[in-house]
BAGU-758303 format. One line per field, with one value per residue (C-alpha): residue number from 1; y negated, z negated, x; residue in one letter. Coordinates in nm, 2 decimals, decimal comma. Each point is the difference from the previous one (the first is absolute). Example, Ala and Ser with C-alpha at 12.3 -4.5 7.8 and 13.67 -1.06 7.14 Angstrom:
2
pos	[1; 2]
v	[0,45; -0,34]
w	[-0,78; 0,07]
u	[1,23; 0,14]
code	[a; s]
***
This chain:
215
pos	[1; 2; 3; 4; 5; 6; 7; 8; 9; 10; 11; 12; 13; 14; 15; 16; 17; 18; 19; 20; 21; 22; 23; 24; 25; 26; 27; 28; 29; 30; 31; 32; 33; 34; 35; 36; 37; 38; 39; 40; 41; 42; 43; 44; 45; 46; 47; 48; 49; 50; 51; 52; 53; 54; 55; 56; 57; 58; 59; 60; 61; 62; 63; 64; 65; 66; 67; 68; 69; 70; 71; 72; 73; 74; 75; 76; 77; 78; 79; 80; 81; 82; 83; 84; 85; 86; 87; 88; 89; 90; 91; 92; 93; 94; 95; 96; 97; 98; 99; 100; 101; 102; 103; 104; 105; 106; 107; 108; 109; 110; 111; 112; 113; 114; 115; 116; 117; 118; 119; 120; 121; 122; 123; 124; 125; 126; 127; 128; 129; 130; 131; 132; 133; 134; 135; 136; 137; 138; 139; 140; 141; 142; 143; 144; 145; 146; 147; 148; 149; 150; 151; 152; 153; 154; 155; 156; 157; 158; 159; 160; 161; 162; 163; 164; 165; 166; 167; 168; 169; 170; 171; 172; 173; 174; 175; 176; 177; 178; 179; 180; 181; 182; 183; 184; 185; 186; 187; 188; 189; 190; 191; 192; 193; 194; 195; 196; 197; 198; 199; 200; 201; 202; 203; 204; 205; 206; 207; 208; 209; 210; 211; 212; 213; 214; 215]
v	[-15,28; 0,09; 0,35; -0,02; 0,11; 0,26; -0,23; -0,09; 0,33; 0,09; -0,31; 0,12; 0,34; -0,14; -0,22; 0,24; 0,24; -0,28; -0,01; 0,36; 0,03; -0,30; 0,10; 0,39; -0,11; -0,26; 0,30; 0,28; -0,23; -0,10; 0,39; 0,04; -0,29; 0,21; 0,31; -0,14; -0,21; 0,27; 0,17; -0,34; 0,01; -0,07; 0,28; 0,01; -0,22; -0,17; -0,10; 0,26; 0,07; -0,16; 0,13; -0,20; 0,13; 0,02; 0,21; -0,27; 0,06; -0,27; 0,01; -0,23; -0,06; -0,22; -0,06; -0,22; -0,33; 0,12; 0,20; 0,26; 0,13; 0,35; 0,01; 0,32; 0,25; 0,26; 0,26; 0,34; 0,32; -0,01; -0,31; -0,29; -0,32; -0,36; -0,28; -0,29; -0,18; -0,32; -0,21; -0,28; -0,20; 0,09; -0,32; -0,23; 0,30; -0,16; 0,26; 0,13; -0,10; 0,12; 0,34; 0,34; 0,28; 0,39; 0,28; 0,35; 0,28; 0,29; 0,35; 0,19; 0,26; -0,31; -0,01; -0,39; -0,13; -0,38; -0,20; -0,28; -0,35; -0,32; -0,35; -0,16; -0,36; -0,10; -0,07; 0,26; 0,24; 0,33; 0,30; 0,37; 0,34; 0,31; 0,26; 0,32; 0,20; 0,32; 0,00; -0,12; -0,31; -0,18; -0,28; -0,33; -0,20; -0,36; -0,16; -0,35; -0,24; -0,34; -0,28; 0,28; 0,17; 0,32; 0,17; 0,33; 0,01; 0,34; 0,07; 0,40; 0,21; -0,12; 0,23; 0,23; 0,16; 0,09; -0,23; 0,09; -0,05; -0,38; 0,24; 0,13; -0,29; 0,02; 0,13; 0,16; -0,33; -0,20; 0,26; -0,03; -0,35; -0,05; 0,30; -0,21; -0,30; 0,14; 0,13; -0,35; -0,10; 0,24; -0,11; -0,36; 0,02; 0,24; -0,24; -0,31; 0,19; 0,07; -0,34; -0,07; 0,25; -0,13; -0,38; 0,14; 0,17; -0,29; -0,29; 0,32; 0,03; -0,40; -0,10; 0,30; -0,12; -0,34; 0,09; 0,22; -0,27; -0,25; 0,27]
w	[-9,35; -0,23; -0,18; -0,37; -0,10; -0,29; -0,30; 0,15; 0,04; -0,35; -0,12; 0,17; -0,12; -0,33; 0,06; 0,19; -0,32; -0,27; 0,21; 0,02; -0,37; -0,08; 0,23; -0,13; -0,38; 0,11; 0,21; -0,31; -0,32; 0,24; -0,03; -0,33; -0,10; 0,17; -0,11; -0,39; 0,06; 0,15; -0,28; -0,18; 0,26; -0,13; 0,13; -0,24; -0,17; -0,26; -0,01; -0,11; -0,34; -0,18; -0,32; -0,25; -0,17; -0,30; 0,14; 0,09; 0,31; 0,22; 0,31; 0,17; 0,23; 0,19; -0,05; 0,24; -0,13; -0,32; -0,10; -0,28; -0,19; -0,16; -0,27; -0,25; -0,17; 0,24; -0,12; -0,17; 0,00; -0,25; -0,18; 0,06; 0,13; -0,03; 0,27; 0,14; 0,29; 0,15; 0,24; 0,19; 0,26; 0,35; 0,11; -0,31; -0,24; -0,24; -0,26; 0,12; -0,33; 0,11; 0,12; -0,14; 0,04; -0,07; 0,08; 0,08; 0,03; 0,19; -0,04; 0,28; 0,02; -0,01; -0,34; -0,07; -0,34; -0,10; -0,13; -0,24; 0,08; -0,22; -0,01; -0,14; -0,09; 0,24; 0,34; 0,28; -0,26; -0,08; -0,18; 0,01; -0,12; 0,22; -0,20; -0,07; 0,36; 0,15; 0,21; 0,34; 0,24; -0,03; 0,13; -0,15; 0,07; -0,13; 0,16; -0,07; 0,07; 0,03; 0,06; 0,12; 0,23; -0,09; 0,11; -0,09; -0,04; 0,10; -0,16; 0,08; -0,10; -0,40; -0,10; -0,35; -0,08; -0,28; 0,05; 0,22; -0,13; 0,20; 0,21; 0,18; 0,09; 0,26; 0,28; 0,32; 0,17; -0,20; 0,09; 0,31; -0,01; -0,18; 0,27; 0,28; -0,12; -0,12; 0,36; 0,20; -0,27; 0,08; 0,38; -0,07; -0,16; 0,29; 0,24; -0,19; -0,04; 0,34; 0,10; -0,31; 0,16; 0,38; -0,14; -0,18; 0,31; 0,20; -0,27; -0,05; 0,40; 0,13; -0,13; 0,18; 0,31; -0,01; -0,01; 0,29; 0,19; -0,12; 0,08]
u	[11,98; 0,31; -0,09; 0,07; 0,34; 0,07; -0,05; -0,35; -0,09; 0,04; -0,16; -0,28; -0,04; 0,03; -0,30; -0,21; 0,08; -0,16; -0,30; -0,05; 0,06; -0,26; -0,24; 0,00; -0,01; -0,31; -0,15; 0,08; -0,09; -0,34; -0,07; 0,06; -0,22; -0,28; 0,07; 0,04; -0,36; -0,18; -0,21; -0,11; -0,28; -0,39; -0,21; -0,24; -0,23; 0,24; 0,36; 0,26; 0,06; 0,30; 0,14; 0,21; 0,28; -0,23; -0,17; -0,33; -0,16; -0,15; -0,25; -0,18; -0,31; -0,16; -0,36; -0,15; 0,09; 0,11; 0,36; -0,05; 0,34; -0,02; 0,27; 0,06; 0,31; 0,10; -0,26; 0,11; -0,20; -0,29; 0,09; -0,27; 0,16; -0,10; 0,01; -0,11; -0,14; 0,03; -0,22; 0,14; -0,12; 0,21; 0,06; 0,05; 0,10; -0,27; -0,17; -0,28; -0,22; -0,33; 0,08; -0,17; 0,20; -0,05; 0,23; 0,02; 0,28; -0,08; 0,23; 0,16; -0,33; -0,19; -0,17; -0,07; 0,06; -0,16; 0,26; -0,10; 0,13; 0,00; 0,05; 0,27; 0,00; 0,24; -0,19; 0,04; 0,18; -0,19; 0,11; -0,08; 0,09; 0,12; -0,14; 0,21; 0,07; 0,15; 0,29; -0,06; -0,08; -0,31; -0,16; -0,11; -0,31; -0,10; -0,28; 0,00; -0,37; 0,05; -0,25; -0,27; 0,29; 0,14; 0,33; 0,20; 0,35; 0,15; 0,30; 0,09; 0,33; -0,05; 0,28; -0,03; 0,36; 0,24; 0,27; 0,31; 0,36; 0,15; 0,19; -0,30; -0,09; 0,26; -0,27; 0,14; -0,10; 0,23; 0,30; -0,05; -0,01; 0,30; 0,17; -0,10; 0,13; 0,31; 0,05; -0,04; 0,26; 0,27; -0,08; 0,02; 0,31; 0,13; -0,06; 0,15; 0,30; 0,06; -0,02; 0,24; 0,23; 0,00; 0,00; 0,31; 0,20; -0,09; 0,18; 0,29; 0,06; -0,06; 0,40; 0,17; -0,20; 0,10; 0,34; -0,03; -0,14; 0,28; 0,29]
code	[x; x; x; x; x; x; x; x; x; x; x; x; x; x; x; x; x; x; x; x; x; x; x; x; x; x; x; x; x; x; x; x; x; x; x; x; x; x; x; x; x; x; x; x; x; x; x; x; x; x; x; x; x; x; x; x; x; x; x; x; x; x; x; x; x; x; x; x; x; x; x; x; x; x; x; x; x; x; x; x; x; x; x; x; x; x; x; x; x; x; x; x; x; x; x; x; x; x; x; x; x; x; x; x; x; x; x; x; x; x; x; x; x; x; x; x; x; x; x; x; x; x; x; x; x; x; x; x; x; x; x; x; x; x; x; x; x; x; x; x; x; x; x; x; x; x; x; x; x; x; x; x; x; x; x; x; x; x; x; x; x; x; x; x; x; x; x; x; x; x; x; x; x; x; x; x; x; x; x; x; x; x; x; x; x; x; x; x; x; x; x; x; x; x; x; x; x; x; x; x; x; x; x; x; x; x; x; x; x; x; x; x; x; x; x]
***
């Protein structure tokens, strides 16, 4: 078997060069993916809390066969706070009409306050008010009966703070995040540019072989 000349040699280096750069960036963006999902986890007994950028905060649970949505205004030290409540059914995301709900907010020494909800017209919509708190994290109950069953919805980590400033919202997660992916950039584009440069040589040196060949 003939063994590849020159020419061939490079061509190959070249190619094994793309595959080691697609593979790496497949291999580093698959671990950044992970890194950047890690967190969103559900350890607890509702979903995460997500916050608008008008400051409304949503979280959901599941009851059983029943969804319940607890919606209110990011909640400021000793200022009371309306919101509402939704109940939907899991599967068909049809109100739940006939439900009976009443809540519950319990402080971080674990003093209980009743918290008054009422019916709205619309069905499967309730409202409440968060009445005026200290500083801290509390937790959030609403136990919902339906057609003679009856379920709580745990929804803990109901945050009361003064507002931060939009920069601060810039957690050291999100740096790191943002450091991490800056870094598989710079590597990325290292790579691609080395295989730019060899492709380069190779086109630059191929004539001045030829010639040699020819002479």
């Amino acid at each position: 078997m003939k063994a590849p000349n020159k020419e061939q040699r490079r061509f190959q280096s070249i190619r094994a060069w793309g595959l080691i750069h697609l593979a790496l960036m497949i291999l580093l963006m698959g671990s950044a993916s992970s890194v950047i999902a890690h967190g969103g986890e559900d350890h607890g007994d509702s979903k995460p809390a997500v916050t608008a950028p008008d400051g409304m905060v949503s979280r959901t649970a599941r009851l059983g066969d029943y969804e319940i949505l607890l919606k209110y205004l990011s909640i400021e030290p000793d200022t009371p706070v309306l919101g509402r409540l939704f109940i939907t059914r899991f599967t068909t995301n049809e109100p739940g009409s006939d439900a009976v709900i009443e809540a519950e907010i319990e402080s971080p020494t674990g003093m209980v306050t009743a918290v008054k909800v009422e019916k709205t017209d619309a069905a499967g919509s309730y409202v409440f008010k968060i009445p005026a708190l200290t500083e801290g994290s509390y937790t959030f109950r609403a136990t919902v009966s339906t057609t003679g069953k009856t379920d709580t919805a745990t929804f803990s980590g109901v945050a009361v703070a003064h507002a931060e400033p939009a920069l601060a919202s810039f957690s050291g997660s999100s740096w790191t995040q943002t450091a991490f992916m800056a870094f598989l950039f710079l590597i990325g584009t290292g790579l691609f540019a080395g295989l730019i440069y060899v492709a380069i040589r190779t086109i630059k040196n191929k004539p001045i072989n030829e010639e040699a060949l020819a002479a």
